[in-house]
MARMI-165605 format. One record per residue (C-alpha): x, y, z; residue in one letter. Coordinates in steps of 0.2 Angstrom, whole numbers, padded with zeros to 4 digits, always signed. Layout:
XYZa...
//
This chain:
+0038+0008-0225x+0048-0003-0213x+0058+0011-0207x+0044+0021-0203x+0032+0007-0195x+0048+0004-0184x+0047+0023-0181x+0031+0024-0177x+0032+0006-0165x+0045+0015-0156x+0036+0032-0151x+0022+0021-0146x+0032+0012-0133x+0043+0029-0129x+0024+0036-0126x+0017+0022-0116x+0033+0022-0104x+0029+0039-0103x+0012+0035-0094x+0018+0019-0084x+0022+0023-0067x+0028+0014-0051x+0009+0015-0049x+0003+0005-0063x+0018-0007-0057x+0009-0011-0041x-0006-0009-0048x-0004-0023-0064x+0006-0032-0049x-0009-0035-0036x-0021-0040-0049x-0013-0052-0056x-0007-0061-0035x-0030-0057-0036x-0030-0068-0052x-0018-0080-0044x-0027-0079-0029x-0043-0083-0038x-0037-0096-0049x-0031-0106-0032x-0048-0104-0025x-0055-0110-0042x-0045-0125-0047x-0051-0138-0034x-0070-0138-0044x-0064-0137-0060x-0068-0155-0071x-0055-0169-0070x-0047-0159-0058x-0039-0171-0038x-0048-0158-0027x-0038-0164-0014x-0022-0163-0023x-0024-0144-0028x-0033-0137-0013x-0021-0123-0008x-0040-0110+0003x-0030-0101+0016x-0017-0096+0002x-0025-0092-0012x-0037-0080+0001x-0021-0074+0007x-0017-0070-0012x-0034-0064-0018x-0034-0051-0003x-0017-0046-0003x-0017-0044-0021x-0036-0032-0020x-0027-0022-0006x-0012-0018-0014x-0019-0012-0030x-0033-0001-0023x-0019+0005-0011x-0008+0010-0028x-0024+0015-0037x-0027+0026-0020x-0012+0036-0021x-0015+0041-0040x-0031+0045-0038x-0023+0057-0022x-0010+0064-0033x-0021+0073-0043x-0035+0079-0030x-0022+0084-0018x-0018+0098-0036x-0034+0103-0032x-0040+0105-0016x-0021+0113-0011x-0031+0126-0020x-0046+0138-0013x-0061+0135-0021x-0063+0152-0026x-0047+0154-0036x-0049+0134-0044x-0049+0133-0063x-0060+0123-0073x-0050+0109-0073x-0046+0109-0054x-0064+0110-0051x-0069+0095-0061x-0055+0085-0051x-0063+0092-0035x-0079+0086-0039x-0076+0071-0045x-0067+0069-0025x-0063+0050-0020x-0077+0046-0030x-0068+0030-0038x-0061+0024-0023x-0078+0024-0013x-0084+0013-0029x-0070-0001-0025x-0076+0000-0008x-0093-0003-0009x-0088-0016-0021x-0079-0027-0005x-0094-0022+0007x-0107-0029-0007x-0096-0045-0011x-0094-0050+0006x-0109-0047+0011x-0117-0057-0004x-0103-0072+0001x-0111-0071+0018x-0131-0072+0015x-0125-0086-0002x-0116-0097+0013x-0130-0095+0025x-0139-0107+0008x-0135-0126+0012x-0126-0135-0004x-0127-0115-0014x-0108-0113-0012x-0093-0128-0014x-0089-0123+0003x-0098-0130+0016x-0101-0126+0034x-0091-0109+0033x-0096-0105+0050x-0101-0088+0045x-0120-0087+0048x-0129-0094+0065x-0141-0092+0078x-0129-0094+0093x-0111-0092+0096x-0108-0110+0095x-0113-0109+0076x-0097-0099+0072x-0080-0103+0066x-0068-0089+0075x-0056-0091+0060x-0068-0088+0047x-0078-0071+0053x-0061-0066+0057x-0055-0068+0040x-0071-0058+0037x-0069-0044+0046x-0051-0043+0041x-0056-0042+0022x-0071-0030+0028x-0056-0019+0035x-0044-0018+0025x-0056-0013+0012x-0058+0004+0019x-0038+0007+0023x-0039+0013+0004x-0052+0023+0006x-0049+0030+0025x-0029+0034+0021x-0036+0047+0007x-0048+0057+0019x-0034+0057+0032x-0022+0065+0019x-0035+0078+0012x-0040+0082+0030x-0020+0084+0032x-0021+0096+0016x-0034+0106+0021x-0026+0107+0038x-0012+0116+0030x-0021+0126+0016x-0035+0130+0026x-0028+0133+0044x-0043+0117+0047x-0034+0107+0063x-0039+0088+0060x-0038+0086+0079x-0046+0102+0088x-0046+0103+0106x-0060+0116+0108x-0074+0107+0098x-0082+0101+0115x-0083+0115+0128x-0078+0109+0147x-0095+0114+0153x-0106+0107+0141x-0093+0091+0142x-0098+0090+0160x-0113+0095+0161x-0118+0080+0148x-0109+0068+0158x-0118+0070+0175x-0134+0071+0168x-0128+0054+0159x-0121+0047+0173x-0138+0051+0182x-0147+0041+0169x-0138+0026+0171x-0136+0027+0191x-0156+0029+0188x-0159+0014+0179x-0147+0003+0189x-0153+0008+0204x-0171+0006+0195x-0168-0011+0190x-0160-0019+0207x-0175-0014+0218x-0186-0028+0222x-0204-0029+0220x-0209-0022+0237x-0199-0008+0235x-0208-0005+0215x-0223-0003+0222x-0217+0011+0236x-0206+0018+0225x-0221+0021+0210x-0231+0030+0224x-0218+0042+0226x-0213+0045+0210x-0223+0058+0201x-0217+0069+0216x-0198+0061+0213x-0202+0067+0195x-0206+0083+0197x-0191+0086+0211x-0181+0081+0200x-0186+0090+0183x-0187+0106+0194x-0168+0103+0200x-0162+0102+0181x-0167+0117+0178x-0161+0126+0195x-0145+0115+0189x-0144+0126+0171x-0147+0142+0179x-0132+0141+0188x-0121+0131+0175x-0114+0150+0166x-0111+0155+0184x-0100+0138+0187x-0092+0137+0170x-0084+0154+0174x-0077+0151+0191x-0068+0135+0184x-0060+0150+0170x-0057+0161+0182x-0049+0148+0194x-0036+0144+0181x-0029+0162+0181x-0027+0161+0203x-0011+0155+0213x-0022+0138+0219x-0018+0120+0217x-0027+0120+0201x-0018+0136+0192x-0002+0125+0196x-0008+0112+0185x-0011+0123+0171x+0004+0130+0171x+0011+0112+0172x+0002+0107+0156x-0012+0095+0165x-0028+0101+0171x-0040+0086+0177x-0055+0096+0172x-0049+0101+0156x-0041+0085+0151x-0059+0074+0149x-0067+0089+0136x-0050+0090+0126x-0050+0069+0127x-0068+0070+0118x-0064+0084+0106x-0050+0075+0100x-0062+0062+0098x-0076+0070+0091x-0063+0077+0077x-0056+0060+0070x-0078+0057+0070x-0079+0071+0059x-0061+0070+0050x-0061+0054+0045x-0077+0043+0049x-0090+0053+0043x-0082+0053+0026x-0081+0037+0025x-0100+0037+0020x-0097+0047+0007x-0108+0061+0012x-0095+0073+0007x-0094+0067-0012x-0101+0078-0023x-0113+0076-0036x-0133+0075-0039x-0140+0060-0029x-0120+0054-0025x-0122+0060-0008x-0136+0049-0004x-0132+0035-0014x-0117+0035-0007x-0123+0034+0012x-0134+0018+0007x-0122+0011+0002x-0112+0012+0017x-0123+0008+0028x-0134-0005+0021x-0121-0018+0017x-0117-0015+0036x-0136-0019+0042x-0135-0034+0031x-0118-0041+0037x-0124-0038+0056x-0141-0048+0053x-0134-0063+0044x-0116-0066+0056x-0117-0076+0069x-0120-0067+0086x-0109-0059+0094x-0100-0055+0079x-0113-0048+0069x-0113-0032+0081x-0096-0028+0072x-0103-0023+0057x-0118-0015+0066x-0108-0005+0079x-0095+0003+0060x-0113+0007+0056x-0118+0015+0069x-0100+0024+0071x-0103+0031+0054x-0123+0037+0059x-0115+0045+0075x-0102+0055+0065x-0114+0060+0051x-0123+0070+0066x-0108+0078+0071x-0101+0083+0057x-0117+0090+0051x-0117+0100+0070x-0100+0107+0064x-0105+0110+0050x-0124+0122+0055x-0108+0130+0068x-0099+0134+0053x-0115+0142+0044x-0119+0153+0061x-0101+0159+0059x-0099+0163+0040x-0119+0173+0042x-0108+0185+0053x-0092+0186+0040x-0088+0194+0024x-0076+0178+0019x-0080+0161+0021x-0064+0158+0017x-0056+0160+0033x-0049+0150+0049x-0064+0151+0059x-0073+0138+0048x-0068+0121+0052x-0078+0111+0039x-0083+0121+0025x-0098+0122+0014x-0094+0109+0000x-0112+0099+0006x-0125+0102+0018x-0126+0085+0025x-0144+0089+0034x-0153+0076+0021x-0138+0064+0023x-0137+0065+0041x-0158+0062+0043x-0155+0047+0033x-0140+0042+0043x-0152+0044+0058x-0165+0034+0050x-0155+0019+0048x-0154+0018+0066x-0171+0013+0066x-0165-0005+0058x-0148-0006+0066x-0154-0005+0083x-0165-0020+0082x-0153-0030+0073x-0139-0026+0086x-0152-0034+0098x-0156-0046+0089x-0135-0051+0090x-0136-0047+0108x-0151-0060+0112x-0140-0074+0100x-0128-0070+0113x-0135-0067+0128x-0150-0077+0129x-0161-0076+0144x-0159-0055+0143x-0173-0057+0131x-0190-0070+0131x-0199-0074+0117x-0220-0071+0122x-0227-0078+0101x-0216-0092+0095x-0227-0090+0078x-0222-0072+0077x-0203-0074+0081x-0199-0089+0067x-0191-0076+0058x-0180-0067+0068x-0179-0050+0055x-0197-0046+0057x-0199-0051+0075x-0185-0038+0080x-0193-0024+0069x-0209-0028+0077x-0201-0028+0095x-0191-0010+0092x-0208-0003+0085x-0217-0007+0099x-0205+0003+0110x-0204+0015+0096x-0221+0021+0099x-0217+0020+0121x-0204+0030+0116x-0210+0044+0105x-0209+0060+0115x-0223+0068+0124x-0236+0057+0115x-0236+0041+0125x-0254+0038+0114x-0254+0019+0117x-0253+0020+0137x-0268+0035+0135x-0279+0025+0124x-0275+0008+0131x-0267+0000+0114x-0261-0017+0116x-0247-0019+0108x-0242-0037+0112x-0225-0038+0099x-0216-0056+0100x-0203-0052+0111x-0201-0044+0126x-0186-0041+0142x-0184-0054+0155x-0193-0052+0168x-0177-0060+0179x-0162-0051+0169x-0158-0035+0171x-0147-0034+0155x-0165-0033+0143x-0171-0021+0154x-0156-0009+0151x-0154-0013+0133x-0173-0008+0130x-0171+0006+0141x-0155+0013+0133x-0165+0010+0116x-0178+0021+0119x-0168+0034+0124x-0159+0033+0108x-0175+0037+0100x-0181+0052+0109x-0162+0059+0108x-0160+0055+0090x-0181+0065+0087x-0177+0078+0099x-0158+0082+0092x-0160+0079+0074x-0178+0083+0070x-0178+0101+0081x-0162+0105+0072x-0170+0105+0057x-0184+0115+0059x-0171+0126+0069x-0161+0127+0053x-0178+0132+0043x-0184+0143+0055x-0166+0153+0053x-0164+0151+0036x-0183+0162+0034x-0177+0173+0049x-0161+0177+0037x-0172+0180+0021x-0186+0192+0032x-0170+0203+0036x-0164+0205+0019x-0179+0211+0013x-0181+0225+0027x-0161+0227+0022x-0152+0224+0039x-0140+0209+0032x-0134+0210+0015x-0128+0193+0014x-0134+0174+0017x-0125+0159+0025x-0118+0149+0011x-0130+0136+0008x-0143+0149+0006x-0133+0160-0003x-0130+0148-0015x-0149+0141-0018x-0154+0163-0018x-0142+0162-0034x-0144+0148-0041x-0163+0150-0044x-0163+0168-0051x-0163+0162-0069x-0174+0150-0080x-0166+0143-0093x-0156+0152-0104x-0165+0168-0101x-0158+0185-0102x-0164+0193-0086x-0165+0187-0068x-0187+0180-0063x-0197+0194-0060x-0197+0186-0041x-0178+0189-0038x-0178+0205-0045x-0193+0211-0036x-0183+0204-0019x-0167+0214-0023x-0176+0228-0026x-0184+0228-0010x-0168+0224-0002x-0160+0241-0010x-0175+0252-0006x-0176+0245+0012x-0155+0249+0013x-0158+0267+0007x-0170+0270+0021x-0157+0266+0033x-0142+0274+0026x-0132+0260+0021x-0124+0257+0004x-0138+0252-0007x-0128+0236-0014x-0138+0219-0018x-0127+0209-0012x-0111+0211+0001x-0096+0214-0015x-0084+0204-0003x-0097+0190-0003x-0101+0194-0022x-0081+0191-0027x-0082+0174-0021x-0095+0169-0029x-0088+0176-0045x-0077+0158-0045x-0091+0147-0037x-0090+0128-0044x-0108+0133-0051x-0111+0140-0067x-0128+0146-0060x-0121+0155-0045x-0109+0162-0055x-0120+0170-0070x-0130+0176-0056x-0116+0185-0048x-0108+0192-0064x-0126+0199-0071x-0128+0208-0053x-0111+0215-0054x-0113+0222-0072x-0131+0227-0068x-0127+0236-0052x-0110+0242-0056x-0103+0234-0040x-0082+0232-0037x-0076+0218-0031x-0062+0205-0030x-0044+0210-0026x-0040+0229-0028x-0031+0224-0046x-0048+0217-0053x-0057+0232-0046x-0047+0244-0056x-0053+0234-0071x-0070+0235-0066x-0070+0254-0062x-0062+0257-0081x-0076+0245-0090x-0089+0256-0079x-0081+0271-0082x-0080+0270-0103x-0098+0277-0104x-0099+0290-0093x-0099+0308-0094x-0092+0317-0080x-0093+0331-0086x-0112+0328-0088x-0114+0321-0070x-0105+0336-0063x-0114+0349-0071x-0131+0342-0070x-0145+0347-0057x-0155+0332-0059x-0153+0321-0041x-0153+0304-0047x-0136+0311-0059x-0129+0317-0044x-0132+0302-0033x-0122+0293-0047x-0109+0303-0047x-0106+0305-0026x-0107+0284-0032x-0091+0285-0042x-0082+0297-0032x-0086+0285-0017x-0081+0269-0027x-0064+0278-0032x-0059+0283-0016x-0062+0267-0007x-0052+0258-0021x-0037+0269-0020x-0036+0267+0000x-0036+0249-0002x-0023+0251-0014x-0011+0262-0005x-0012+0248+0010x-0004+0236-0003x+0006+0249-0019x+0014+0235-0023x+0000+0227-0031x+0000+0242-0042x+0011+0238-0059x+0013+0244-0075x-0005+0238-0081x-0013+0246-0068x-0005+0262-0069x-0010+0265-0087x-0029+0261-0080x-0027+0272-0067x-0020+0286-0077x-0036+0283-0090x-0048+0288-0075x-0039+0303-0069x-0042+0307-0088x-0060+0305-0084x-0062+0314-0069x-0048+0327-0070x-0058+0345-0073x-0070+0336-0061x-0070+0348-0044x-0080+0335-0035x-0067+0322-0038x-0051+0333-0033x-0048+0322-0017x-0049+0306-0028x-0034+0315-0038x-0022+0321-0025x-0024+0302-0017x-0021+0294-0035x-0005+0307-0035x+0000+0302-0018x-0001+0281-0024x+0010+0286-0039x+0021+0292-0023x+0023+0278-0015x+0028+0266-0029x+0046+0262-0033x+0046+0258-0053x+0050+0269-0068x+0030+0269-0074x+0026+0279-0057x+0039+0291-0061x+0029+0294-0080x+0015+0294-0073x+0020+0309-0061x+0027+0319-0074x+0013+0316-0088x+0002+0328-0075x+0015+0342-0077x+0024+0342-0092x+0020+0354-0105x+0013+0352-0122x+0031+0358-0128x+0040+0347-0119x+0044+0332-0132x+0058+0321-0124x+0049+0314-0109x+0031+0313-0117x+0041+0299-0128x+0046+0293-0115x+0028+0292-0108x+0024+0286-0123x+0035+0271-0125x+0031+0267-0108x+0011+0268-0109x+0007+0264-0130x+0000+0281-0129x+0002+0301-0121x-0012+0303-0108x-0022+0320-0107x-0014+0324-0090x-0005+0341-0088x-0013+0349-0075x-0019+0367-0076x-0017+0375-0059x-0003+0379-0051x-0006+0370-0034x-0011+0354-0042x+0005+0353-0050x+0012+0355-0033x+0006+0341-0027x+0014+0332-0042x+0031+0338-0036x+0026+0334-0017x+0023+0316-0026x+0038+0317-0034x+0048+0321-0019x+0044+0307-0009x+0044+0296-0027x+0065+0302-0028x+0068+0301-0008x+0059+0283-0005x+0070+0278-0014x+0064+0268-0030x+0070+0251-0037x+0085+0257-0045x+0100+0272-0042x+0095+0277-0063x+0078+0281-0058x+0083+0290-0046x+0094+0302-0057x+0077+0302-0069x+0068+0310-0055x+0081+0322-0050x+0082+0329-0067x+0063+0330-0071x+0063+0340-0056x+0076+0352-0060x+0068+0353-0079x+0051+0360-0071x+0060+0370-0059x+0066+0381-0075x+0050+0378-0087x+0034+0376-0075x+0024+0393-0080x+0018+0398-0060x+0032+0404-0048x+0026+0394-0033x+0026+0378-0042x+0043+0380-0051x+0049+0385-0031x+0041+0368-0026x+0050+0357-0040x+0067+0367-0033x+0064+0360-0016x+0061+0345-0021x+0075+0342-0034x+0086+0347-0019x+0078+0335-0007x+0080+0321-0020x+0098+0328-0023x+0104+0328-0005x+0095+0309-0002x+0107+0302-0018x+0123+0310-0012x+0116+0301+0007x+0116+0286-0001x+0130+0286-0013x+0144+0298-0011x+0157+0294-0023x+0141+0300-0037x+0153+0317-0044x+0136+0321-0054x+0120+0316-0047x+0109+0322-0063x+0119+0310-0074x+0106+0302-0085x+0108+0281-0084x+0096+0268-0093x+0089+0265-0074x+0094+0248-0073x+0112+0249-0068x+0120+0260-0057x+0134+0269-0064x+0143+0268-0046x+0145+0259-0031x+0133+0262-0017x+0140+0263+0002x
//
């Protein structure tokens, strides 16, 4: 019993060093410097314990955040070891496993880091509580900048930080992955157009000219300029759109004036370009917004209500840690916060680009999609925008702590607490701001919120102003893009139906298969089934391939990450009879249809919807055997025997004799010994006993092949020919096929075929003596895997 407890002891320590890793090393090794950290910070109020004697703050911080940082870091690259497994992979070729890893994304790591974003915003709001904490006068909370200790909000924000290296250095190396796997550049230079880039910043720049200029006028000149200005206005709303009219017409003489001998061709060639140089600056920076900052929210987890929840909990930590610092400090937070909201928009904008793209391709997978379809971000984006709402008064609010006169205070009453009086303030320029309604001026609503700009400071002035254009930006770009986006997406479904597209963009792709079954049920809803059928009646009246769905599409969704998508797709592939996939699983799919049907039947029947089927087949076949003669190779010794169990099907089939002859001219153009049995089972005659074993042993089975007329057979030895002349993978085979020629030269029962195999066998003949003269004998039989002589 000794002996095999120690046994048993020591394959449990042989498998737990199995498991332990440098990882766990670093790991077990910051947790306990964050348990030592802790203790240090703990000791001084421990009973019977010299506070003074034991005080060690600064280190034991130092300890507790080196020692959190290091293990998420450690934690970090395991977790990345076995996403990268995965995503290294196309989502359409991902087994279960790998798809589980996928999903489950950075998941963990986003968990840690909202765990530092809630702690340190809870230390924050619990040290703004007088005697609540051992620690007094942190520094950290305030209503002025005199009421903060530098030191301490730095130590803040450096904590804050480093909680997201973790979390930021994993989005960078999956962006880095997909750039290789994908073809997905993390920094593109094309993502902002030069004349949209400049055509943004002069109307900008207008704005702000407009509103300087507008806030250094004095009180004489506002009253002269207000009785000019509706005709100012609409001068200047009529030159914007003279200015858009002639912006295509611009952006192509600055194109065209790269490619001429002037001073500024020169500088392209030289590699600098001072009117290209500012779009590619802000397209490298509007890809790191994409890239990195807007998964940092999370958006791009997966997972029912992850998305969301994950967004909250980015940015309302944020919002709370920017209202409770002391001003200016508090705007940090804000400002990450809005940096997150700002790429949240983007990335969804690159993201309805990619859809427009992939509505007009057969594969999503393909270079022209820079973000993919793994979320939709519309919901997380809106909400992202809707935060806005309560950053913007709070980073205000840090601004008026900091900059005091920019703002007055018109109800002392209403502003003693600071959150609501902010809101209150933003709400009333909310409703100024909304566009085209203006219903407080019209009606005369007095709105009176608690604080208003200074009257004397410009600085309020601009900050409301720059406010309220935030809002009409944020409506007019966000909430137009989604009623654009449901506009198209009924737009897409109106030219299904009538049969001009045969595909959706992916998100509506995947919610048009997702909702075709109920349950466990065994057929599609009536609904769906009543829309496909619409769809194929609508593509018969225009000619086109009366398919449900696009099959490249189809294949795809064959290996969705949804078991919905994917039932869907697999019932409409059986039910349809529909190839799809690479050429190799289409053969598979062509035998499975072929195993109950008569050809026979088909071909000798006068009933048109027996015809249509077959003029189906005969179409299906030949497609699938000119995609395979673009890649033979692909064609192995499964395969073959598949392909030699349709020409069974179809070979007394006159409507299918072109689907022969090209299946003959494949066997052609392989190199291996099955090709060269598959070639002869069509000519060899029911005597003939040697090689139908060989055909057997090759194949389990002797195929039904031999072919009937002479010029049929022909084309076998035509096959054959170029099969012995190509040549194939080994000097034996060669010989093989040389000497099944000369055989049917003597025994084929028509003249002109035997004179064909003759001609043949020479050609085959004179290409081995080409290739190796020292051969004495040429028919010399050889297993086909070594040569029996050295080659020149």
């Amino acid at each position: 019993m000794g002996r095999k407890g120690a046994a048993a002891s020591g394959g449990n320590t042989s498998s737990f060093l199995k498991v332990w890793s440098y990882g766990a090393t670093y790991i077990f090794a910051g947790l306990m410097l964050a348990a030592t950290g802790a203790f240090l910070l703990a000791a001084p109020f421990l009973p019977e314990v010299n506070a003074e004697a034991v005080r060690a703050d600064w280190l034991a911080l130092a300890c507790l955040i080196t020692g959190l940082f290091t293990a998420n870091m450690a934690r970090m690259l395991q977790v990345w070891e076995k996403l990268k497994l995965a995503i290294e992979r196309p989502a359409s070729r991902r087994n279960r496993h790998e798809r589980n890893v996928a999903h489950r994304g950075l998941r963990e790591l986003f968990f840690y880091t909202f765990s530092a974003f809630g702690g340190l915003t809870a230390f924050t709001f619990l040290s703004a509580q007088p005697h609540l904490l051992p620690w007094e006068n942190l520094g950290l909370h305030g209503v002025g900048l005199v009421d903060a200790k530098p030191w301490h909000v730095a130590t803040l924000i450096s904590s804050l930080s480093l909680a997201l290296v973790p979390i930021l250095t994993a989005i960078y190396l999956q962006a880095k992955s997909e750039e290789k796997t994908h073809s997905r550049k993390v920094l593109r230079d094309d993502a902002i157009s030069v004349p949209s880039f400049w055509a943004s910043a002069i109307i900008l720049g207008s704005i702000v000219a407009l509103a300087g200029w507008a806030a250094s006028v004095s009180g004489n000149e506002s009253a002269t300029l207000a009785s000019n200005l509706t005709f100012f206005v609409t001068l200047g709303v009529i030159a914007l759109f003279v200015a858009f009219i002639f912006l295509p017409h611009l952006a192509r003489y600055l194109e065209r004036a790269g490619d001429k001998d002037t001073r500024v061709g020169k500088t392209i060639e030289n590699g600098f370009n001072p009117l290209v140089l500012p779009a590619q600056t802000a397209s490298y920076l509007d890809s790191m917004l994409v890239r990195l900052i807007a998964p940092l929210t999370g958006a791009t987890q997966k997972g029912r209500g992850i998305p969301h929840s994950f967004v909250l909990l980015s940015i309302i930590p944020l919002t709370a840690l920017g209202f409770v610092l002391a001003p200016p400090y508090g705007l940090i937070p804000i400002a990450l916060g809005m940096l997150m909201v700002m790429a949240l928009g983007r990335r969804w904008a690159w993201i309805e680009e990619d859809r427009e793209t992939a509505s007009r391709l057969l594969k999503t997978e393909s270079p022209q999609i820079q973000v993919g379809f793994d979320n939709d971000l519309k919901d997380e984006a809106l909400l992202g925008y809707a935060s806005l709402f309560m950053l913007v008064p709070l980073a205000l609010h840090q601004i008026y702590g900091w900059q005091t006169t920019a703002f007055e205070i018109t109800d002392a009453s209403r502003a003693a607490n600071p959150f609501f009086a902010w809101i209150s303030f933003f709400g009333a320029e909310l409703a100024k701001a909304v566009p085209f309604v203006d219903w407080w001026e019209i009606y005369q609503v007095d709105l009176s919120p608690p604080i208003e700009a200074a009257s004397d400071n410009p600085l309020g002035k601009h900050l409301t102003f720059a406010a309220r254009a935030m809002v009409d930006l944020v409506i007019m770009a966000a909430l137009f893009q989604a009623i654009a986006i449901w506009q198209r997406a009924r737009a897409q479904k109106k030219l299904y139906q009538i049969g001009h597209v045969n595909h959706f963009e992916p998100f509506a792709e995947r919610e048009f298969f997702e909702s075709a079954f109920i349950g466990a049920g065994d057929k599609p809803r009536p609904e769906f089934l009543k829309q496909i059928q619409t769809h194929i009646a609508a593509r018969e009246v225009l000619r086109l391939p009366g398919e449900p769905y696009n099959p490249e599409r189809l294949a795809d969704l064959l290996n969705s990450d949804s078991p919905a998508v994917r039932r869907t797709a697999l019932w409409m592939v059986e039910e349809y009879k529909l190839l799809t996939g690479t050429p190799v699983e289409q053969i598979r799919q062509l035998r499975q249809q072929w195993l109950n049907l008569s050809f026979p039947q088909l071909s000798g029947s006068r009933v048109p919807s027996l015809r249509k089927r077959l003029l189906e087949e005969k179409h299906k076949f030949e497609q699938l055997l000119a995609e395979l003669m673009e890649n033979p190779a692909v064609v192995r010794l499964e395969e073959t025997g598949l392909l030699l169990s349709l020409i069974e099907d179809i070979r007394q089939i006159p409507e299918l004799s072109f689907a022969q002859i090209e299946t003959l001219r494949l066997f052609g153009m392989l190199r291996n010994e099955y090709a060269l049995l598959a070639l002869a089972a069509h000519v060899l005659p029911p005597a003939e006993t040697e090689w139908r074993q060989r055909v057997q042993n090759k194949f389990g089975r002797s195929p039904t092949l031999n072919l009937g007329q002479a010029p049929m057979r022909i084309k076998v030895y035509e096959a054959l020919e170029t099969f012995g002349t190509n040549p194939p993978a080994t000097p034996g085979i060669q010989r093989k096929t040389l000497g099944l020629l000369r055989l049917m030269s003597q025994i084929d029962g028509a003249e002109p075929a035997r004179v064909r195999a003759g001609k043949a066998a020479d050609a085959v003949e004179d290409a081995i003596r080409k290739a190796y003269p020292q051969v004495r004998d040429p028919e010399a039989d050889g297993d086909g895997d070594e040569p029996e002589f050295e080659p020149t």
